[in-house]
C-alpha positions in Angstrom: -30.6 -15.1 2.5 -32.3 -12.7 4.8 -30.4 -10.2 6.8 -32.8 -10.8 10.1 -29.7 -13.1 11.3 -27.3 -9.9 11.1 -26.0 -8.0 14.0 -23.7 -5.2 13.3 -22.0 -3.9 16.0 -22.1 0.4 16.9 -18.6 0.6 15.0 -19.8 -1.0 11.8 -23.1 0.2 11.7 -21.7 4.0 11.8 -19.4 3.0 9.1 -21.8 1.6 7.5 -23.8 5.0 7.4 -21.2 7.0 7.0 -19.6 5.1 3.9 -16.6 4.3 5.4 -14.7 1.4 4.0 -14.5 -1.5 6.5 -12.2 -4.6 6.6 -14.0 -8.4 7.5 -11.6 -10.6 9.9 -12.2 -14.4 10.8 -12.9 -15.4 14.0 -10.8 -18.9 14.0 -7.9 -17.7 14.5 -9.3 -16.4 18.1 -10.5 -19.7 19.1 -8.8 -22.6 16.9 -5.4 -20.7 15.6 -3.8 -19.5 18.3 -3.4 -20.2 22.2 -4.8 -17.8 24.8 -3.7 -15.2 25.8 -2.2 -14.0 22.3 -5.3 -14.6 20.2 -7.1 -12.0 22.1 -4.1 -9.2 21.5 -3.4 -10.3 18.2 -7.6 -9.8 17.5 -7.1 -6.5 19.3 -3.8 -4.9 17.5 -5.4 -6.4 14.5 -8.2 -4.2 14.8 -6.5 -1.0 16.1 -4.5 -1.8 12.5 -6.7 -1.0 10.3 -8.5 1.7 12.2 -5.2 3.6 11.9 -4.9 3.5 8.1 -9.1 5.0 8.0 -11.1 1.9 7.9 -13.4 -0.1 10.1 -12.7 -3.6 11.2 -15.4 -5.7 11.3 -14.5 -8.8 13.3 -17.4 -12.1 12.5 -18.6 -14.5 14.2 -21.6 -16.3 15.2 -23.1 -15.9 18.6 -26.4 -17.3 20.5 -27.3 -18.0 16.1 -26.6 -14.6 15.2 -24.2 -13.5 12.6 -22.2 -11.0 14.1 -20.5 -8.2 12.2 -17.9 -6.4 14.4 -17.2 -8.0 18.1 -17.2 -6.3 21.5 -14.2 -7.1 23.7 -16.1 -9.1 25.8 -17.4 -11.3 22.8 -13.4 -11.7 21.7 -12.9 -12.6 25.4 -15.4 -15.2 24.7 -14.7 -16.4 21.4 -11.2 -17.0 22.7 -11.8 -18.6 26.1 -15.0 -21.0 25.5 -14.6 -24.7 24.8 -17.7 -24.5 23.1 -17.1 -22.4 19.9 -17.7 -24.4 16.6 -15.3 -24.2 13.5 -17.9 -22.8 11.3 -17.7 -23.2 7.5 -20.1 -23.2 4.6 -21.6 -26.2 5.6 -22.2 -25.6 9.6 -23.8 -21.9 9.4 -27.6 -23.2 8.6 -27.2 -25.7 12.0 -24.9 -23.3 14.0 -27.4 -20.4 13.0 -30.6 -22.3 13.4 -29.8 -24.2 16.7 -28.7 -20.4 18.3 -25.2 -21.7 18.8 -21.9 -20.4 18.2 -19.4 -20.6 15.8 -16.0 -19.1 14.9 -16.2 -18.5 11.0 -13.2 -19.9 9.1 -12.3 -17.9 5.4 -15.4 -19.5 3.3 -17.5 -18.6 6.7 -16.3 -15.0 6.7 -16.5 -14.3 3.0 -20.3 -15.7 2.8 -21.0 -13.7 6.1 -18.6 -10.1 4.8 -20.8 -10.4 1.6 -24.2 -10.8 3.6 -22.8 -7.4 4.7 -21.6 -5.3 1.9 -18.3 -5.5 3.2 -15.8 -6.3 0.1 -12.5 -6.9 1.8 -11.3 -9.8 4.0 -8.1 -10.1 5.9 -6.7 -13.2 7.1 -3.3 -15.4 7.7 -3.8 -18.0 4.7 -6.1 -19.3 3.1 -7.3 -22.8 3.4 -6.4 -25.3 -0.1 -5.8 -28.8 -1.4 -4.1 -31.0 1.7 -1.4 -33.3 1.0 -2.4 -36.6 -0.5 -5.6 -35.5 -1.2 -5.9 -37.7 -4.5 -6.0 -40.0 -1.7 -8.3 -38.8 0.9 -10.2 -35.7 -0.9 -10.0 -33.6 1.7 -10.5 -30.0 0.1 -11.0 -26.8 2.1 -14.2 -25.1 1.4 -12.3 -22.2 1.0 -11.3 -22.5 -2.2 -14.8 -23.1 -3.3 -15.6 -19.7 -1.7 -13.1 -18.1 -3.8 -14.8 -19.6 -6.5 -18.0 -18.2 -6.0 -18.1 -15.4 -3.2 -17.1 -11.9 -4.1 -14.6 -10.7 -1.9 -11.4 -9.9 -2.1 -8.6 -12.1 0.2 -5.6 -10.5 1.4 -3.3 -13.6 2.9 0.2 -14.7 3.4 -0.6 -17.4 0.5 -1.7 -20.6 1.2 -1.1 -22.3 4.6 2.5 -24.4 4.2 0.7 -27.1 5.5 -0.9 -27.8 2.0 -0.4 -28.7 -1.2 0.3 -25.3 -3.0 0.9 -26.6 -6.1 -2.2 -28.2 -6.1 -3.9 -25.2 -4.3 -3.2 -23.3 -7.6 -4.2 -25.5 -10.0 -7.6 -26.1 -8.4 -7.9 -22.0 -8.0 -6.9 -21.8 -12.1 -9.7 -24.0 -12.8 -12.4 -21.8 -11.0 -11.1 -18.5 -12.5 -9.6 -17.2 -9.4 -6.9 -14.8 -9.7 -4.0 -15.1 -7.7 -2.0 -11.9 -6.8 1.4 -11.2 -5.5 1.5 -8.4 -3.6 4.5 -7.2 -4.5 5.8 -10.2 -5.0 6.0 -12.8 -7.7 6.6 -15.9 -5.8 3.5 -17.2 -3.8 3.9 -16.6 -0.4 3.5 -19.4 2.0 2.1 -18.4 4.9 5.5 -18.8 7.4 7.9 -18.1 4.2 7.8 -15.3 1.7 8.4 -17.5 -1.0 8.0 -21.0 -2.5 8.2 -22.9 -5.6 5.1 -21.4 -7.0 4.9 -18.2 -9.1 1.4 -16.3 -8.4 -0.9 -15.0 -11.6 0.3 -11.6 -11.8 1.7 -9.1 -9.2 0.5 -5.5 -8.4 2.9 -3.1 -6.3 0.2 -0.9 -4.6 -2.5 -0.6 -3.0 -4.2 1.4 -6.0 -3.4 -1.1 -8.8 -4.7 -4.1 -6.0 -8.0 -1.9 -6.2 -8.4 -1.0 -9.5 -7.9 -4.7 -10.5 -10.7 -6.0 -7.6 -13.2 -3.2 -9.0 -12.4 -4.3 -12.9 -13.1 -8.2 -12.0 -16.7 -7.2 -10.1 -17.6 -4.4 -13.0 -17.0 -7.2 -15.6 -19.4 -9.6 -13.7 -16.6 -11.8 -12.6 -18.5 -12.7 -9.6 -15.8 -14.8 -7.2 -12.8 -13.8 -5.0 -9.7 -12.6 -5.5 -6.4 -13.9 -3.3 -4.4 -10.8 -2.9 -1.1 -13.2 -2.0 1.2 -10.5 0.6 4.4 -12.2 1.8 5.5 -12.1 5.9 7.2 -9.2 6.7 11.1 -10.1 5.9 12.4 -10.2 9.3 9.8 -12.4 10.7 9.8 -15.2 7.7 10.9 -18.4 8.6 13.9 -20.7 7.0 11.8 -22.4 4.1 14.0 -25.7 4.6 13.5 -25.7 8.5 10.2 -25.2 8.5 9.3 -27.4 5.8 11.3 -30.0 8.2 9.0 -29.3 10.9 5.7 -29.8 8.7 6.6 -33.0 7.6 6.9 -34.2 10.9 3.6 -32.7 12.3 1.8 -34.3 9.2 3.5 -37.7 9.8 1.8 -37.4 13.3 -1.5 -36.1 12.5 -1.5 -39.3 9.8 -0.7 -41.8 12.9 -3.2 -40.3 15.1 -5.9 -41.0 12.7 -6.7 -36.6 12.8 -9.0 -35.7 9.6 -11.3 -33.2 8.5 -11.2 -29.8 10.0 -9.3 -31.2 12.7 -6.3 -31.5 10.6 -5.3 -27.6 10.1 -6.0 -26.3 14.3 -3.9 -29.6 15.4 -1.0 -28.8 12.3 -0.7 -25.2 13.5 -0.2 -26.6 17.0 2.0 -29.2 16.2 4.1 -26.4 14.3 4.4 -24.3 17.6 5.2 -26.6 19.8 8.1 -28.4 17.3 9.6 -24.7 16.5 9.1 -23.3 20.4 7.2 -20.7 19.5 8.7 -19.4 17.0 5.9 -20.2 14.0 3.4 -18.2 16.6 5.4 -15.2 16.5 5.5 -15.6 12.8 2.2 -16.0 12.6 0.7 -13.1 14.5 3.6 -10.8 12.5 1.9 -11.6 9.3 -1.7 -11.0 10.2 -0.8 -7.7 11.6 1.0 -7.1 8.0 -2.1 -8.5 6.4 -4.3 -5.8 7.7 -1.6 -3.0 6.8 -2.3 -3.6 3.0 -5.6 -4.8 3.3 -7.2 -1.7 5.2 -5.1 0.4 2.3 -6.7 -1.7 -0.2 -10.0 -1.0 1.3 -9.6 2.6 1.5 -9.2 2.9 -1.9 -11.4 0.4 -3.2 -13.9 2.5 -1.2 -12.9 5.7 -3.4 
């Protein structure tokens, strides 16, 4: 793909020049994951995040059909208030992109647009997976396609409690994508630091996350790695209440007839509403915790 559909903003371009290490962030969660006005002061304290441990942020999305690599304030402003922002994944980028629209990238978005840009770290919330009863209705993120293929590394809460993790990690196995506990050898999921699920192998730093990134890419692994970090302990849900509360949201979203990549922005608002806030709060705690080991992972994956 040619880079003519790139825009790096002042911040990343210097970073860029300077070889500073610089951290990708989605752009979803500012327009379909969370409610106005906390998307745009999540986005910001997000950012300031990892500038204090010495790396860039690089916020993407897609604006007017250009791929933009790090995002003014007035563009977040935008992003977060527009009806008119597309979910952008794999699939939407050539139209989005072509027809000068825009688009809020989602994970597989981000990764195929953070790898357009040499930028080999990603932080997120959780990453997208199998959905419940999908032997039934195949719906599959793209996401963990992504993983398969792209080469960037993923530093999440898990995957979304929404899904079907067991499932989500079996699917991951088969393409050769390691899963990694950070700190931690129960997978993370998303609102919970644990679950039923044990992750690959575990690392307990930020060196040892790095060193194992590099030794996958020097190998000619090409793919992601899911560098699984757990919500902070006093901000983690009850895994039985919660769990409670997603059943119920998916019974809903099954009688309103919601599918597709309608399914995850309605769940995650369903969630809020059911637990009064409280799964938002969670939420914004472990993104800002995401970009704490991330940026350190970047720093030194930038050594």
């Amino acid at each position: 793909m040619k880079t003519e559909w790139l825009e790096f903003s002042k911040e990343v371009l210097e970073a860029k020049k300077n070889n500073l290490p610089i951290v990708a962030l989605e752009s979803t969660i500012i327009s379909h994951g969370m409610p106005y006005p906390q998307n745009v002061e999540t986005a910001k304290e997000v950012e300031d995040i990892i500038r204090k441990n010495g790396a860039v942020p690089a916020t993407i999305a897609i604006i007017e059909g250009k791929i933009k690599i790090g995002l003014s304030e007035d563009e977040i402003e935008f992003l977060a208030k527009s009806d008119n922002i597309e979910k952008a994944s794999r699939r939407d980028l050539p139209y989005l992109i072509a027809g000068k629209k825009n688009g809020a990238t989602t994970v597989a978005a981000t990764m195929i647009c953070a790898e357009l840009a040499g930028i080999k770290v990603f932080v997120t919330g959780g990453i997208g997976g199998v959905h419940r009863e999908a032997e039934h209705t195949m719906d599959i993120s793209a996401d963990l396609q992504e993983l398969a293929k792209t080469s960037v590394a993923v530093v999440c809460a898990g995957a979304k409690s929404i899904l079907d993790i067991g499932l989500t990690l079996e699917y991951l196995e088969t393409y050769g994508v390691p899963v990694v506990g950070y700190g931690t050898k129960s997978l993370p999921a998303f609102y919970t630091r644990t679950s039923p699920f044990e992750v690959n192998f575990s690392v307990e730093d930020p060196k040892e996350a790095a060193d194992m990134i590099q030794t996958k890419w020097a190998l000619g692994l090409d793919g992601g790695v899911v560098i699984a970090n757990p919500i902070p302990e006093k901000d983690a849900l009850d895994e039985k209440y919660i769990t409670e509360i997603i059943e119920k949201a998916l019974q809903e979203a099954k009688e309103n007839h919601i599918t597709g990549k309608k399914v995850t922005p309605f769940l995650l608002s369903r969630v809020k509403e059911l637990t009064e806030g409280t799964s938002l709060v969670a939420n914004i705690a472990l993104v800002k915790n995401n970009a704490e080991v991330g940026s350190k992972i970047a720093v030194e994956l930038n050594k």
